[in-house]
C-alpha positions as CSV (number, residue, x, y, z in Angstrom):
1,X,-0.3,13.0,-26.0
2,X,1.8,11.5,-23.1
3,X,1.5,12.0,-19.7
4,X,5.1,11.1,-18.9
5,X,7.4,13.9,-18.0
6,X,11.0,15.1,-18.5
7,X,13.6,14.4,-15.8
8,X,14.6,18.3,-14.0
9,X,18.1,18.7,-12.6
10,X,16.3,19.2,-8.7
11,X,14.1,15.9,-9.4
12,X,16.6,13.7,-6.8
13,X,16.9,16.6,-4.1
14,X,12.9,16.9,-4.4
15,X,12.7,13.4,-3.8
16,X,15.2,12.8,-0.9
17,X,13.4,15.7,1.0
18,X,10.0,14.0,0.1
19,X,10.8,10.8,1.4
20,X,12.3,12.1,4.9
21,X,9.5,14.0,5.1
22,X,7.3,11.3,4.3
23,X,9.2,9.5,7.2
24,X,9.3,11.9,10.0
25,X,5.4,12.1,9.8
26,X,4.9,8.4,9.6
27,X,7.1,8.6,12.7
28,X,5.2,10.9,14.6
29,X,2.0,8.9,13.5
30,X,3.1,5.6,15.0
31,X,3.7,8.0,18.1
32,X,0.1,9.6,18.1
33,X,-1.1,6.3,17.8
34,X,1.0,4.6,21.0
35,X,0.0,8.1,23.1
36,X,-3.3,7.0,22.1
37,X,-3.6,2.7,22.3
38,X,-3.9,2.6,26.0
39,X,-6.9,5.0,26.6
40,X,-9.0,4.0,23.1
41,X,-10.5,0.6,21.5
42,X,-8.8,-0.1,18.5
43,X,-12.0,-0.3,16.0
44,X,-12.0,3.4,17.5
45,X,-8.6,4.0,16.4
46,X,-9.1,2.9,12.5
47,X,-11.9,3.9,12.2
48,X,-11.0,7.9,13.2
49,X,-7.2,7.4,11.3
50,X,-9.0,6.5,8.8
51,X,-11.5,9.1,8.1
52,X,-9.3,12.0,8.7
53,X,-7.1,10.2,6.2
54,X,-9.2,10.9,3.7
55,X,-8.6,14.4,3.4
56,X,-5.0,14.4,2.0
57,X,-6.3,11.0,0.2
58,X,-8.8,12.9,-1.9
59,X,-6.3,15.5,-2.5
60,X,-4.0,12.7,-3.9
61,X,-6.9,11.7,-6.2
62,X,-7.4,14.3,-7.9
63,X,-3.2,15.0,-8.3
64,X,-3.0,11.3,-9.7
65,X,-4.1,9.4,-12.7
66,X,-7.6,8.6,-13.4
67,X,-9.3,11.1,-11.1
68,X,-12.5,10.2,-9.1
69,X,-12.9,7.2,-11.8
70,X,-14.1,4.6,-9.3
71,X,-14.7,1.8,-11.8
72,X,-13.6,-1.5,-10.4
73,X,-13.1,-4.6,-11.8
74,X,-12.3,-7.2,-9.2
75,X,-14.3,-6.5,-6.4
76,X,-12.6,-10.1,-4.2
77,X,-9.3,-8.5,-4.7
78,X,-10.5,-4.9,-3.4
79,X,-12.2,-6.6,-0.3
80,X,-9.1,-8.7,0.2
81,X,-7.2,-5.8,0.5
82,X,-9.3,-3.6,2.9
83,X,-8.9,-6.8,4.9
84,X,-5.3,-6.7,4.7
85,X,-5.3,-2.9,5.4
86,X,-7.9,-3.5,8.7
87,X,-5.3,-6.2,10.0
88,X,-2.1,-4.0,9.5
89,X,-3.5,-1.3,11.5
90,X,-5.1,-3.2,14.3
91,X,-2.0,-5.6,14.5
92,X,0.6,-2.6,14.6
93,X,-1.4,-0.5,16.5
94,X,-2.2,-3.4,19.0
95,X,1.7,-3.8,19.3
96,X,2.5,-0.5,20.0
97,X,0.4,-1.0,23.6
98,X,3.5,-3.7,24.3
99,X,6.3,-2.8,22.6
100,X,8.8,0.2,22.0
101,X,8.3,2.3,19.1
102,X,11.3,1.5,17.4
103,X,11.1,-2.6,18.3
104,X,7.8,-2.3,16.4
105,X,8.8,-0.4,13.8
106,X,12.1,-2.3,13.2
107,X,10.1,-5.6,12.9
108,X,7.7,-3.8,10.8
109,X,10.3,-3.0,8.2
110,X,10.3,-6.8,7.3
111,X,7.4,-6.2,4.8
112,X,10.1,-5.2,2.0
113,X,11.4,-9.0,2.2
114,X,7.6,-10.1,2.5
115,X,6.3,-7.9,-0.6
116,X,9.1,-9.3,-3.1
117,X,8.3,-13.5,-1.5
118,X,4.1,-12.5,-2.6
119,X,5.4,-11.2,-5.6
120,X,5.8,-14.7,-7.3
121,X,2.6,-16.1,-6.7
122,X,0.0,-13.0,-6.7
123,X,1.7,-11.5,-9.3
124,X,3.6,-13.9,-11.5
125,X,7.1,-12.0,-10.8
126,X,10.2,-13.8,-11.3
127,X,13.0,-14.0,-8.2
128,X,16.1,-15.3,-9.0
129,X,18.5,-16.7,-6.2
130,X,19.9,-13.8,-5.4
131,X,16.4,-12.1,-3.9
132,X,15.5,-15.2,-2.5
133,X,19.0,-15.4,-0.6
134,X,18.1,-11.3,0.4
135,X,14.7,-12.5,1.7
136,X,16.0,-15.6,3.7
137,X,18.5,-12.7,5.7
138,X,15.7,-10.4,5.6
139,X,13.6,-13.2,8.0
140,X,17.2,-14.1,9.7
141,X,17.2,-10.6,10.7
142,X,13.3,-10.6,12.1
143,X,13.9,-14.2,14.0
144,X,17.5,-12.0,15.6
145,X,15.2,-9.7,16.9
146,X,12.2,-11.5,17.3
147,X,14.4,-14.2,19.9
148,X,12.2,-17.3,19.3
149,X,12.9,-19.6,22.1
150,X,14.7,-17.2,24.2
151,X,14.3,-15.6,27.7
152,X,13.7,-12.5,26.1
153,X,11.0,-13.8,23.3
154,X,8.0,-12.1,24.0
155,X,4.5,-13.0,22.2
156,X,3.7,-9.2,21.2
157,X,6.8,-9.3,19.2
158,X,4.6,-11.0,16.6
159,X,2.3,-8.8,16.1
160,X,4.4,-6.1,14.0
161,X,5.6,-8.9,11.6
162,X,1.4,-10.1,11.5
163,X,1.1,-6.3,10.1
164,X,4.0,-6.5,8.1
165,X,2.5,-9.5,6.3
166,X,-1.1,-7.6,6.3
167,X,0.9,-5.0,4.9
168,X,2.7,-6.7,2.2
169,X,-0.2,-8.4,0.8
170,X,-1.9,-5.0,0.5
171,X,0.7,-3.4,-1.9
172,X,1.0,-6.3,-3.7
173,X,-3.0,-6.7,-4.0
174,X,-2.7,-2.8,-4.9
175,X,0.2,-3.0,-7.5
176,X,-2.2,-6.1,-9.5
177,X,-5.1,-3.8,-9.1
178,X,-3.2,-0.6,-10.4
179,X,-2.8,-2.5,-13.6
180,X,-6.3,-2.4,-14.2
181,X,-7.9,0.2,-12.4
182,X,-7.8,3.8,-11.3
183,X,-5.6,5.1,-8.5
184,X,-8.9,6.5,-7.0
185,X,-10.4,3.2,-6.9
186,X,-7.4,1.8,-5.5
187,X,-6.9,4.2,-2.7
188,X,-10.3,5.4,-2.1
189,X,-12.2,1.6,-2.3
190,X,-10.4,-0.3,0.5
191,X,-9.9,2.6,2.7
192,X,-14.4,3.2,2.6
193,X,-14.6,-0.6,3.7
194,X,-11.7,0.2,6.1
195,X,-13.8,2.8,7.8
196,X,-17.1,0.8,7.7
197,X,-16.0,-2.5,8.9
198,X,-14.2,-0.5,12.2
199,X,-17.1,1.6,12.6
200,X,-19.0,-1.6,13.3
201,X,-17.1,-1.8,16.7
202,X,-18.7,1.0,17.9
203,X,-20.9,-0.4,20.3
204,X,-17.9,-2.1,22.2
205,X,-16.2,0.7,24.4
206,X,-16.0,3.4,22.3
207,X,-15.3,6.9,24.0
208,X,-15.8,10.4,23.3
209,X,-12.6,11.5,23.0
210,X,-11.0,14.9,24.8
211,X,-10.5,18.0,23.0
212,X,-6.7,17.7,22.9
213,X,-7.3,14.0,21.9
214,X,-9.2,15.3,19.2
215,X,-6.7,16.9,17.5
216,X,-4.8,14.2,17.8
217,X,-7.0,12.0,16.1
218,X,-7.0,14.6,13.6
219,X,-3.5,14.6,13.3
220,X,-2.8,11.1,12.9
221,X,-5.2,10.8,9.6
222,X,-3.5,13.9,8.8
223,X,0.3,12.4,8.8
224,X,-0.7,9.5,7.9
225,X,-1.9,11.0,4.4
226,X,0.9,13.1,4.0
227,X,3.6,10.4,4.5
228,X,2.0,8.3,1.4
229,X,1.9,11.8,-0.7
230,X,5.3,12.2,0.3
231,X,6.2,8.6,-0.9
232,X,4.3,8.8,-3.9
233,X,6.2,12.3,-4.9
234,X,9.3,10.9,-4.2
235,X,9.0,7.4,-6.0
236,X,7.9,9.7,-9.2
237,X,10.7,11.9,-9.3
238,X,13.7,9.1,-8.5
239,X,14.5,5.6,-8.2
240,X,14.5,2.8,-5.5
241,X,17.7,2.5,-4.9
242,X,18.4,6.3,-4.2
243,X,15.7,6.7,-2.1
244,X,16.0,3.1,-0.1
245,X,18.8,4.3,2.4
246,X,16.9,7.8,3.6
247,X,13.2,5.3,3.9
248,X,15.4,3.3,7.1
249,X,15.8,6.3,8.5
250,X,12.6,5.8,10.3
251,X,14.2,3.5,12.6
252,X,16.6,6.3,13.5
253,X,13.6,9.1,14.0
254,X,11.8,6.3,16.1
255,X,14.4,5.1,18.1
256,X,14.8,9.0,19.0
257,X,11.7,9.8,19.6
258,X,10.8,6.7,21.8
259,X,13.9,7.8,23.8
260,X,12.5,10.7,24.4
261,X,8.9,10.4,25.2
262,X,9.0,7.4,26.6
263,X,12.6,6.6,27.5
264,X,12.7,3.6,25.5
265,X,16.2,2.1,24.6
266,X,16.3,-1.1,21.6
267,X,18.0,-4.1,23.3
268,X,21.3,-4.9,21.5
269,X,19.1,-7.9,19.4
270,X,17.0,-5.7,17.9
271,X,19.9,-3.3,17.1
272,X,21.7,-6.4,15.6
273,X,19.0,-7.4,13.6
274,X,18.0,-4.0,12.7
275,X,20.9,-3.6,10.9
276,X,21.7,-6.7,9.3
277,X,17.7,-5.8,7.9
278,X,18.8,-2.5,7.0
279,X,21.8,-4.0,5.2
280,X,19.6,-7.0,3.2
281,X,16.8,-4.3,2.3
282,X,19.4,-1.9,0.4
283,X,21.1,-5.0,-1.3
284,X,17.2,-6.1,-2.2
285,X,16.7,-3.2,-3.6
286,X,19.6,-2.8,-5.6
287,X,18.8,-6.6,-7.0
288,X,15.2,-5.3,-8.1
289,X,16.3,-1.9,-10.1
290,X,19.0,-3.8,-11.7
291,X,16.2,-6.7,-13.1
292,X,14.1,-4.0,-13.9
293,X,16.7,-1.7,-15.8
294,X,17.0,-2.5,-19.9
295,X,19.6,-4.5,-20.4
296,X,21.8,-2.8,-23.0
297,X,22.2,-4.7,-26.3
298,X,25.6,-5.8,-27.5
């Protein structure tokens, strides 16, 4: 018996409403978290994210593959990626106390170019000249916005593209992991080290946090676990490069909403280079689902 499913006639409109869902609450969660950077440690921070993430992340469990099979077979790999998941949070988190939210998350968005770079020596992945020329304007695009040398270069403006590394190197460990193992281990594994590696900050600062900041806390493990079910629905039902241009509409949603809660405006650089990385992630993506379509015999 196979698991694999017919293609339905609403599978694309499922999936373009999945992903801008998936979006608008990572948006609001990087927004929870900067209402929240000033007033909390960040050890405190990851560690509540991360255990009111595991609600929706047991939920996708038990939807996915494999169940609550917890088997692993690498256990440097799956500690190597909590790693990398603890030092995307506290490195995006810690640049939301400095920067805008859409600076951060503009910078942040150089983790596509990042991912394919890791692919060829973590997971043996060929990239021909054209993806290498995509990532090269990918990290043109990050040093436009990033200013190096410049008046305007300011040392926080490193810390999204530390977390967009961090990040990278998790999905890759994740997708060389998923060949082997369950999703549960996967997702369930490094997110239980997650939560006890932050909860050994306690003893520095922590603070009981306020009612409304409660539900906050609550809401940010909440969204944050909804925006990966959301991505994971729509990468099922349709491909890459449909969904690619709706995924940069985060910028959009947190340009807006940093406009609005904070009156934050993007400088004209980051604008700049937010688009020319906008334009090099579609074309990278288009490159990938080409090499990975069949090639059609003659």
């Amino acid at each position: 018996m196979t698991l694999d499913r017919k293609p339905h006639r609403w599978d694309s409109l499922v999936a373009v409403l999945a992903i801008n869902a998936a979006d608008a609450c990572l948006t609001l969660h990087n927004a929870c978290i900067k209402w929240l950077a000033n007033d909390y440690p960040l050890g405190q921070i990851v560690f509540l994210r991360n255990l009111f993430a595991l609600l929706p992340i047991a939920a996708v469990i038990l939807w996915g593959r494999g169940g609550w099979r917890l088997e692993a077979a690498n256990w440097p790999l799956y500690l190597l990626r909590a790693a990398a998941i603890l030092g995307a949070s506290t490195s995006f988190f810690l640049a939301l106390r400095f920067l805008g939210l859409a600076e951060a998350t503009a910078i942040g968005f150089a983790a596509p170019f990042i991912i394919a770079a890791l692919s060829v020596p973590l997971l043996g992945e060929r990239v021909g000249w054209r993806r290498w020329a995509l990532i090269a304007v990918g990290f043109l695009a990050v040093l436009i916005m990033l200013q190096p040398g410049g008046t305007a270069f300011r040392a926080a403006a490193l810390l999204p593209l530390a977390a967009a590394f961090c990040y990278a190197l998790s999905m890759v460990l994740s997708r060389r992991l998923s060949r082997t193992d369950s999703d549960g281990a996967v997702m369930l594994l490094p997110t239980s080290i997650v939560l006890a590696a932050s909860l050994a900050s306690a003893p520095f600062g922590w603070r009981l946090p306020s009612a409304e900041d409660w539900g906050l806390f609550l809401a940010i493990g909440l969204l944050a676990g909804l925006a990966f079910a959301g991505v994971t629905l729509a990468y099922r039902r349709a491909e890459a490069s449909l969904l690619a241009p709706f995924d940069y509409a985060a910028l959009l949603w947190s340009a807006l909403l940093g406009w609005i809660v904070w009156s934050e405006l993007p400088g004209p650089m980051v604008i700049l280079g937010a688009l020319i990385l906008v334009a090099a992630g579609l074309a990278l993506v288009v490159c990938e689902t080409r090499a990975a379509a069949p090639r059609e015999r003659p």
